[in-house]
Structure formats: C-alpha cells, structure tokens
C-alpha positions, 0 to 999 in steps of 0.5 A, spaced: 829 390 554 830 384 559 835 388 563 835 392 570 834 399 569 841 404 570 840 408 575 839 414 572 840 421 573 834 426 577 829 428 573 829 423 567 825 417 567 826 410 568 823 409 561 830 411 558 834 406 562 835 402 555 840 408 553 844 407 559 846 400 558 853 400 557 854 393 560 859 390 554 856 382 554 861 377 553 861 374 545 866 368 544 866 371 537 870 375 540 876 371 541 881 366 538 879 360 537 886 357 541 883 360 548 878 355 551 872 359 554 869 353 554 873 350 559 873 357 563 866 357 563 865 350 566 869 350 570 866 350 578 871 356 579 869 360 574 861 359 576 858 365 574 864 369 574 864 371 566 858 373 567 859 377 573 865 380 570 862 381 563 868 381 558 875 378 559 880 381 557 883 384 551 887 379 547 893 384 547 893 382 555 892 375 555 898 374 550 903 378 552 910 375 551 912 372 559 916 367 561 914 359 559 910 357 566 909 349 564 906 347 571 902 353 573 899 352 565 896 346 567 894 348 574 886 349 573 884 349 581 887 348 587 886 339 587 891 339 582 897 341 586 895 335 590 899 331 585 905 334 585 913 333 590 915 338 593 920 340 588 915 341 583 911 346 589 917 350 589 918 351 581 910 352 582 912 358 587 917 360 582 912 359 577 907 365 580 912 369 582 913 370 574 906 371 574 905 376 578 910 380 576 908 379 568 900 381 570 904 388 574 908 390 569 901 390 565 897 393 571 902 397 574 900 395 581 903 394 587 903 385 588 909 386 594 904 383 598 902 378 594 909 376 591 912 375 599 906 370 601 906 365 594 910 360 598 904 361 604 899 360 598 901 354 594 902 351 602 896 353 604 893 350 598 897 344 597 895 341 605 887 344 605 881 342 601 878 349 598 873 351 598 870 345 603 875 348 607 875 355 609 881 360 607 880 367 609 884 373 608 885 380 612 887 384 607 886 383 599 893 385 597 896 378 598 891 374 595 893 375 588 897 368 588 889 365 591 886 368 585 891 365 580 890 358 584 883 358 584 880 359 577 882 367 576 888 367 572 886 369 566 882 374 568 888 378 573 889 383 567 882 386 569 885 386 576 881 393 579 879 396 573 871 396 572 868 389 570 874 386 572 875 382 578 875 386 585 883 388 588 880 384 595 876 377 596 869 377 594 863 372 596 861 373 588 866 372 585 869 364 587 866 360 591 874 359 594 873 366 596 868 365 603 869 371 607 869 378 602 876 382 606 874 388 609 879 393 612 882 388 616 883 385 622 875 381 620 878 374 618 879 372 625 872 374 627 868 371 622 873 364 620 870 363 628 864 364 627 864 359 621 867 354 626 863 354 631 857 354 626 861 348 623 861 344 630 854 346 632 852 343 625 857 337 626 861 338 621 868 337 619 871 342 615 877 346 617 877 353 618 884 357 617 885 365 617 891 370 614 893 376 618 898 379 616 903 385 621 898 391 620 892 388 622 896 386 628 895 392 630 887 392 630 883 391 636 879 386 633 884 382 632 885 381 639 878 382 641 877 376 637 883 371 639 880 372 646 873 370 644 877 364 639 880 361 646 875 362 650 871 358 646 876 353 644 873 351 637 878 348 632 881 354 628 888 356 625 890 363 626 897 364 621 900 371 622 904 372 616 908 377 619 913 380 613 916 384 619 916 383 627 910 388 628 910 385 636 913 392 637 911 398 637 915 402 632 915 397 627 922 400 624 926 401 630 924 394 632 929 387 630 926 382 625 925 375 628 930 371 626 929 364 623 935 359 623 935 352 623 933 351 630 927 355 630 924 351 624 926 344 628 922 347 635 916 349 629 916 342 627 916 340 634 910 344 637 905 343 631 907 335 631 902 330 634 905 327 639 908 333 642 901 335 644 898 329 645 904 329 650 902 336 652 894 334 653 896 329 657 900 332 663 894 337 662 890 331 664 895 328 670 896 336 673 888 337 674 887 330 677 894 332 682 890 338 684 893 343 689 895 348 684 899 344 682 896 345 674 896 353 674 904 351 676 905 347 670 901 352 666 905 358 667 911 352 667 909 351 659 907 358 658 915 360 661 918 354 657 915 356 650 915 364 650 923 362 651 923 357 645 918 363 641 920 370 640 919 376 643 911 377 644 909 370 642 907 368 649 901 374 648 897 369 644 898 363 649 895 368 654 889 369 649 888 362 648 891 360 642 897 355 641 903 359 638 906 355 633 912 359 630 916 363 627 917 359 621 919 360 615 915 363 610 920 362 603 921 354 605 916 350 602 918 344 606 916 347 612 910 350 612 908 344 609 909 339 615 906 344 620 900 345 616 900 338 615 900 337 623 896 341 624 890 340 619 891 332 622 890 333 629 882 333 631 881 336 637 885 342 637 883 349 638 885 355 636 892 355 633 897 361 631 902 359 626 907 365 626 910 366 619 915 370 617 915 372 610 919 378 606 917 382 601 921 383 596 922 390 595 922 396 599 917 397 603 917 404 605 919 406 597 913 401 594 908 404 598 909 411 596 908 410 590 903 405 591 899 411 595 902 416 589 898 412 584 891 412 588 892 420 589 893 419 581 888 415 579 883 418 572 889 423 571 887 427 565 892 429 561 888 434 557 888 438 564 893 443 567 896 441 573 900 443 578 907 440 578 912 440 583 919 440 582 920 433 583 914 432 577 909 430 582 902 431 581 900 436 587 894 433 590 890 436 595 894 432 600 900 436 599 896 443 600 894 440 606 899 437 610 902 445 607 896 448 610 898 444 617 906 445 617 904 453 616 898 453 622 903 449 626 909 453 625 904 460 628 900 455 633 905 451 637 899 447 640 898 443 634 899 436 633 897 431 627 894 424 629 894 419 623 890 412 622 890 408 617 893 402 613 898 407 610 901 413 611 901 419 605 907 420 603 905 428 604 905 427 611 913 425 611 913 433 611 910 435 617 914 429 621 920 431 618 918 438 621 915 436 627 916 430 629 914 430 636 907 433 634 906 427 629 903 420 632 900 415 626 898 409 630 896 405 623 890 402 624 887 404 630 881 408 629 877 408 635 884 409 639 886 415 634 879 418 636 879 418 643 887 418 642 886 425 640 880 428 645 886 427 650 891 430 647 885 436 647 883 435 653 891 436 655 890 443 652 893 441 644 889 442 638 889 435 634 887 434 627 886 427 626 886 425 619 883 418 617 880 415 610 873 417 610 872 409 610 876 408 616 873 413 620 867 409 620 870 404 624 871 409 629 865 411 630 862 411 636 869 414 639 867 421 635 860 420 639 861 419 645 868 421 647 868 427 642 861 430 639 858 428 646 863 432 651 863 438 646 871 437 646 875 440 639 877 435 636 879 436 628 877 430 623 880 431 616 877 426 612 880 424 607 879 418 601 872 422 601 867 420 595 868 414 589 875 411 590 877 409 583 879 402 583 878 400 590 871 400 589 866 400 595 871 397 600 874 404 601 869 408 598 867 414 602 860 415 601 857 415 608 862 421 611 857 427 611 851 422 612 854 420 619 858 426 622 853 432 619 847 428 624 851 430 630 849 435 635 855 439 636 860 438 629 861 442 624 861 438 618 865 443 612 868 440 606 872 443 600 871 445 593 878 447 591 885 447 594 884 455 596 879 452 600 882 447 603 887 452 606 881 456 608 878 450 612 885 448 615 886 454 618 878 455 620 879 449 625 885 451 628 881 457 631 875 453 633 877 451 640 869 450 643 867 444 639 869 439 634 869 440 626 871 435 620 871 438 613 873 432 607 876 431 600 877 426 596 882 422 593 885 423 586 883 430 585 888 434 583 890 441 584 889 445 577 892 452 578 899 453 579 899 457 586 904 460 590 903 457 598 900 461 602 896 462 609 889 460 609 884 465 613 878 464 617 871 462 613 865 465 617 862 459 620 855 457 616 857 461 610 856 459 602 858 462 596 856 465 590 860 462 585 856 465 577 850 468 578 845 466 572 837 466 573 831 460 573 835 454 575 841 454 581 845 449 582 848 448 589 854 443 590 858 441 596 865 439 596 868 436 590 862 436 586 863 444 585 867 443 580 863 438 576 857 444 577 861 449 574 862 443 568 854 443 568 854 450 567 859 451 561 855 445 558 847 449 559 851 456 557 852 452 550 845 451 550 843 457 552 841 456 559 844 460 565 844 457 571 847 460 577 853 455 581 853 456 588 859 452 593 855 451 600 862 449 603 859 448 609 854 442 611 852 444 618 851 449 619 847 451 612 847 458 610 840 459 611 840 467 608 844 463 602 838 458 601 833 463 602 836 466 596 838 461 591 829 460 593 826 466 592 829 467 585 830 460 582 825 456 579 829 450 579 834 449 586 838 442 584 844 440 591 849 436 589 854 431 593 858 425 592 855 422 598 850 418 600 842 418 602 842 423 607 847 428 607 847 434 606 842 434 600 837 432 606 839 437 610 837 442 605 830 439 604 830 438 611 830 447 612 827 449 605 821 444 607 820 447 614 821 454 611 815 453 606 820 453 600 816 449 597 810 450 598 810 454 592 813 455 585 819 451 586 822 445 583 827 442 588 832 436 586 837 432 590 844 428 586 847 423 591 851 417 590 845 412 588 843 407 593 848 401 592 855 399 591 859 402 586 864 397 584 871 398 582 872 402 576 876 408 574 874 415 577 871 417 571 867 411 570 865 410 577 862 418 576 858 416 570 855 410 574 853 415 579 849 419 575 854 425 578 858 427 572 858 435 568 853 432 563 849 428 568 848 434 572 845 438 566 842 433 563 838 432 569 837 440 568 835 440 562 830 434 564 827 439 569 826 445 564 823 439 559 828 438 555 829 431 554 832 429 548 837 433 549 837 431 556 839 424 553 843 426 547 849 430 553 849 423 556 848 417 551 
C-alpha cells in the first residue's frame, strides 16, 4: 500500500496493517477556496508541518466569529514584525492577546502563561532573527504566542488534539522551534551547548532562553548557569518571572516591585557603554594587582545587588550578568534592553529579569486546568461518582481520602509532593495536616532524598510525583532509597497514556524502572477499592520501599461511601471471572479494559478468565502457576513499556517450564515508540490497548482472524 505498517495488536500479523490506517490525508478539495493552502504549504514555517499534522482544522474552527486582528493578518513570520513602530508592536500584542483568548474559548485551555508573556514574545521577535538565531523555551505553556508568530496560526485550533500541533515546542514541528521543552529547566542546558558549538564553529548567531518562576526551583537550572559562567560564552538567560519565586514560599513572598526607577537602572545596566565601562575598570584592577580586583569585584557585586532586588546577586555569583527587573508589559523596554544586548559582541551569559502578570488567578485557573486533565476523555454514557460540588471524583480524591483516613490513625504520616502543580486533591490533606504536607514543586531528586530523611527520622513519608517526573529522580530512588532498604512510599501518579500531553508527560517507563530494583515493591490499582487498599498496605510496610501507581483521568464508576482501606497480602493477585482455555492476566488500570475484552468474547461465545495481578514484584507465583496449568492461552496486559511487568511474568513462567509445553503466552504493552497527543480514547486505540484490541488479539490466537479484524476495524 506504500504506508508504515500500524502497530498492531499481538497475535495479528502485519499483513492486515492497511485495515488499521486511520491516518486522515489532507485534501485541499476539502476547504474553500478563500483560505490559501498554497501560501501555507510554501511558507519556510510550515515546511512539512501539514503533512505532519495530516489535516487542518475543521472549517467551523477556522471561521469562528472573533475581533478583527488587521496587523496579525498580515503577520505570516517573525521578519514581518521588523517593519513596523512601536505602536503597531503594541497594537500587535493587543492583536494576539485576542487571539489566544478566541483559540481558548474553542480549546477550552489554559493560555495564562502564554497570555502574560505576548509582549516578551512580540519582543523577543522583533529584536532576534528566528530561526538563525535560537529561542528556547523551559515550559510549553507560554509558547502559544511563538507559535501564532512562527507560521502556526492557522493550525492553533488543533492545539493538543491528535494530528494537531503539540501543547509544547517540537524539533518537528518548525524549524523556529530548536530545542523540544521538556519538563523544564532543560533550556539553559541545551541553549549553552548551542553556544559553545556556535563559537567552536565560529559563528555568530545569538542564543537566547526563557525560564520562567517554576523551573527556577529546578536544580538544572543552576547547574546550568554555573556551567554558562564558567564558560563564559555569549548567551542571554531571561527569567520571565510572573511572581517573585527567589523566596521559598512563593505566596507568602512580595512581588518585585517595578517603577520608573528600576526601568531606568535596567536601561543603564544592558547598555554598551556601561559595560564597556564596567569591562574596562576590570582591566585597570588586574593591572593594580594586590587584591585590589577581588575588592572591586565584591564592591560591584554590593552596588548592583542594591540596584536588583531580592535574590539578583545569586546570578552575579553564578556567573551571569543580572540585568533587571523589567517590565514585562512595556514594549519599549523590553525592546531597548534586548536590543542592547543583542549589540554587544562580546558579552557572556546575561540573566535579564523580567516580571510579567498573569492575567488571571493563578491558584483558581490552575485547579481547573489540573480538573480538565484529571477529566480528559470523560464518557458520558459511563456512571460516575460525583461530589456534592459536581466534580467528577478521580482516583486522586480517593487517595488523598485514603491518606487523610491513615493519618488521622497513624501520626507519624507525612505527604511529601513534587512537580509543576499541585492536585487540587491534595488541598485536603494540607488543610488537615498542614505541618505533615511539604510540596517542593519541581524538586524531584530532592523530594526523593527529602523523603528518606523524614524516614530515617522515623515518619512514613509517601512521596507523591507524576510517573514522568519521577524519572528525573531517579538515581535518588537507587541510591538513597531502594539501596538502604529505607521505607519509602512512592505514589506514582499521571501513570500510562496522558491524553492530550502526549509523550512529555506519558507515564510509560514507571513499572519498567522501579519494578528492576532489588528491594521495592511495585503494586499498582485496578480500581478505586483497590487504591485504598495499597494505601493502607504501605503504611504497614516499615522494612522496605514500596510504590504502586494510577493514572490519570480514570475516573471513580460507583458511587461509594468512604471508608478504611485494609491491608493486601504482599504478592497476592486475583481472580476476578473464571472462564476456561484463554486467561487474560491485567495490571493496574488495564484491568478493567480486560473485563471490556471479556464482555466482548462472552458475545462470541468464548469464556475467558480475567484475573488482576495487583502486584508486579513480588509475582503471585501460585496465581500464575495456576492461570498456566489450566489455560491454553495466558495474554498479561499494562499500560507500560517493554519491560515491566509482562517481562517479569515471562521471566518466571520461562524458568518454571510453563512454556515448554501446550501453552501460548502473549504480552500487550505500549508499543515501542512515542504516542503523540490525542485524546485518551484515541492514544488507547493507537496502542493496540483498547476491550476490543485485547479480544481481537484473543481471537487472533484461537485463529479467528476475521473476526479479529472485524472488532477493531
């Protein structure tokens, strides 16, 4: 047929891939004739990034009725912006700030960040020469004005959905996008290594990154400037800071205040001569000797950490230039410094602070923003348990229930948390024990030793992090937890496919990564009972460390009364229905797509046995000894990687002779690649891990095939 063969499910040959291509191509039949898909696909932008996408949007996205946007309409990439005055840059602003909001009332997302840096971006284009020059950014979410400016407009509608543009920036998306934004703090990092290489090449480009006040509390971010000022290469560091984050508890800490004053000292610190000044007293202190540049070293450093605010001489101290704060919403400054400092030739690594606000409540927008994604491919022909405020109940409720009930039994309890946000969740467990709840934001590897501490003080810490997050830890849960057998409890949350954060939050590795350490226990639920039950297991585990998961967006079915969870027996599975010839052995939320699977092959005739693992390490050796001796077929399915759980099943049922004899074992796991964003339901079907994906490859098995293909076609 000419295409790549779909992944398809286990047991089904390639030979049927052509079936699976739901790929939609683009048709410019398919559009009216007023929208210019010829000017689109020729532009240098859009390279390529049609054909990516696969499909622009619907025509009822494209023409929505909107605000007129005159300038922006003739904004096709950032050279444009060259031409015009100040005046026309503001109304430009003004101009994709109604933009944004017009793509978020169709998208439903969260462009807070994005809306409080338009003025940065418009700015950061007007003066830089993209994509010759390098833009980086830490965090996605405030790159949407970049991508309006980079050739991208037309596709925001598609923002996050499958085939659509990513929420984050992307190597393959445009060619103005040079570094794809991962968890943050990686900007720095990489922008340095594009500068180095730049100067070892000997070329001239400028390098410039954008961090903003979560990633500041990020290790690598300082790891990085330390390396940037060591080496001395020309790279500018802007901090787009929409609250004061140099304190430790950013709400209780005062904003940086902006006034005429601190505008003119910004000014004054990025321009030439100043630092040609400031080079050139350098100079004349080392040719004096006798201490006397240290002396005037600490002089300038005390002289412009009173000129900076709070906290600015920690950049001096690394080894960058501090420049700041400006104001975030002046064009006209932001303009002159970056144009000062894109003048100068020789400068080495400069931090310009800039404050910027974001236009709506932070702590409110960020609930719901969390809410959505706990929400995401929400089924309204399901039941659902809703509380009295109408909020969908997720297993993060029932968690953090579970927890509040333990620690009101055990006082030693303590919740430490890490990440980029906090689960709304969670506010009930702070409200409740406020000195037992430490979120440290986006801290992992200190969370982690943090948390073997508080053990080693004789608490019982759980230590909640996003599976994707943990990752970033973990040579903390090696060394400093698993190694020293110390009892620690890692809930692992976001675990599996992530809907509409595609692979840069995906939790696929977990199981693969913490169920190959000696001493953990690794456990993860296939229902909200079970939840409760893991909690209140690890809380009686005191002579190792233990980790179950759960993930995102599942969403409690029954309505339930709250109650205690009780113990499991460490290595102990299930039985959930017991059938005959086939076995279908799931772990954690795929469960429940196993009794989906089961429904199906009932239909047909086929009774199947389900059975819920619950614990990856230890196995349940007596249960798989079982589902062997009395089923032909044996099919284990995760939402994971190569390498988790199924492995380890194969591991013990290959060494106990299983299958040496009649037995057919097949495992279903994420397949060996990245799942791009998509919606839950659609990133499942992509993975071949959907109720019917799991009976086709039954069928398949029981030879079957065209009915294989008929379930999933």
């Amino acid at each position: 047929m000419g295409t790549a063969p779909t992944q398809c499910p286990s047991g089904i040959t390639a030979n049927f891939h052509a079936k699976f291509d739901s790929r939609t191509e683009f048709s410019c039949s398919s559009f009216p004739s007023t929208l210019n898909l010829s000017k689109l696909n020729s532009h240098p932008t859009s390279k390529g990034l049609v054909n990516k996408i696969g499909s622009l949007p619907d025509i009822d996205d494209l023409f929505w009725e909107k605000a007129p946007t005159p300038i922006l309409d003739v904004v096709e990439n950032p050279t444009h912006l060259k031409s015009l005055s100040i005046k026309e840059l503001k109304l430009l602003a003004d101009e994709i700030r109604l933009e944004l909001s017009s793509t978020k009332s169709k998208t439903q997302r969260s462009f807070k960040a994005s809306l409080a840096a338009v003025e940065l971006t418009v700015a950061l284009h007007y003066v830089f020469h993209a994509p010759v020059d390098k833009i980086l950014w830490d965090a996605g979410e405030q790159t949407y004005a970049h991508k309006i400016l980079t050739g991208r407009r037309i596709l925001m509608p598609t923002l996050r959905q499958k085939n659509g543009l990513s929420g984050y920036t992307s190597r393959t998306e445009s060619e103005y996008d040079p570094f794809g934004a991962g968890h943050g703090c990686n900007s720095i990092s990489a922008g340095l290594g594009m500068a180095v290489a730049r100067d070892i090449k000997g070329k001239r480009e400028r390098v410039v990154t954008v961090i903003n006040n979560t990633t500041t509390m990020a290790g690598q971010v300082y790891e990085a400037m330390s390396n940037a000022g060591y080496l001395d290469s020309n790279l500018v560091v802007i901090l787009n800071d929409s609250r004061h984050s140099l304190h430790p508890k950013i709400e209780e800490g005062p904003k940086t205040s902006i006034n005429a004053l601190s505008s003119t000292l910004s000014r004054l610190q990025s321009s030439k001569s100043f630092r040609k000044f400031r080079e050139a007293a350098k100079d004349v202190t080392k040719r004096i000797g006798m201490g006397m540049h240290e002396l005037a070293a600490k002089v300038d450093e005390y002289a412009r950490g009173m000129m900076g605010p709070l906290g600015s001489t920690l950049f001096e101290e690394l080894g960058l230039y501090y420049i700041g704060p400006v104001d975030g919403r002046k064009l006209e400054d932001l303009i002159c410094v970056l144009q000062e400092v894109a003048s100068l030739d020789s400068m080495g690594p400069v931090l310009i602070h800039v404050i910027t606000e974001e236009n709506q409540c932070s702590e409110d927008n960020q609930k719901k923003v969390t809410v959505e994604k706990q929400q995401e491919g929400l089924n309204l022909n399901d039941i659902y348990s809703f509380s009295n405020d109408g909020h969908c109940r997720t297993y993060s409720d029932c968690l953090v229930e579970a927890l509040v009930m333990e620690a009101e039994k055990e006082k030693d309890i303590v919740v430490v948390h890490a990440g980029t946000e906090m689960d709304p969740s969670l506010k009930l467990f702070r409200e409740r024990f406020s000195d037992r709840f430490f979120d440290v934001g986006m801290a992992e590897q200190h969370a982690v030793t943090f948390s073997a501490g508080l053990s080693c003080g004789g608490l019982k810490p759980f230590c909640i992090i996003p599976s994707a997050f943990l990752q970033r830890a973990y040579d903390q849960v090696v060394h400093d937890v698993d190694r020293q057998r110390i009892p620690v409890r890692f809930v692992i949350t976001s675990a599996g496919l992530v809907g509409s954060d595609g692979p840069l939050q995906c939790g696929a590795f977990d199981i693969t990564f913490m169920s190959c350490l000696p001493n953990m226990i690794v456990m993860a639920a296939s229902d909200e009972d079970e939840l409760i039950d893991m909690v209140a297991t690890a809380t009686r585990i005191d002579d190792r460390p233990v980790c179950f998961r759960y993930p995102r967006g599942a969403l409690v079915r029954t309505d339930y009364p709250i109650h205690g969870g009780s113990a499991l027996e460490i290595g102990t599975g299930k039985v959930l229905v017991e059938g005959k010839d086939v076995a279908l052995l799931g772990y954690g939320a795929m469960v429940q797509n196993c009794l989906k699977a089961q429904a199906l092959l009932a239909k047909l005739g086929i009774n199947v046995t389900v059975a819920d693992a619950r614990f990856c390490k230890p196995l349940d050796i007596k249960l798989l000894r079982w589902l062997c001796s009395n089923h032909d077929i044996l099919i284990t399915v995760e939402e994971g990687s190569v390498g988790g759980f199924s492995s380890h099943v194969a591991q013990f049922i290959a060494l106990d002779g299983q299958l040496d004899g009649r037995l057919k074992w097949r495992p279903i796991v994420l397949p060996d690649n990245y799942i791009e964003h998509a919606s839950p339901k659609e990133q499942l079907a992509l993975a071949g891990l959907t109720g019917h994906h799991i009976a086709a490859t039954t069928l398949s098995l029981l030879g079957r095939t065209r009915e294989a293909l008929l379930l999933i076609c």
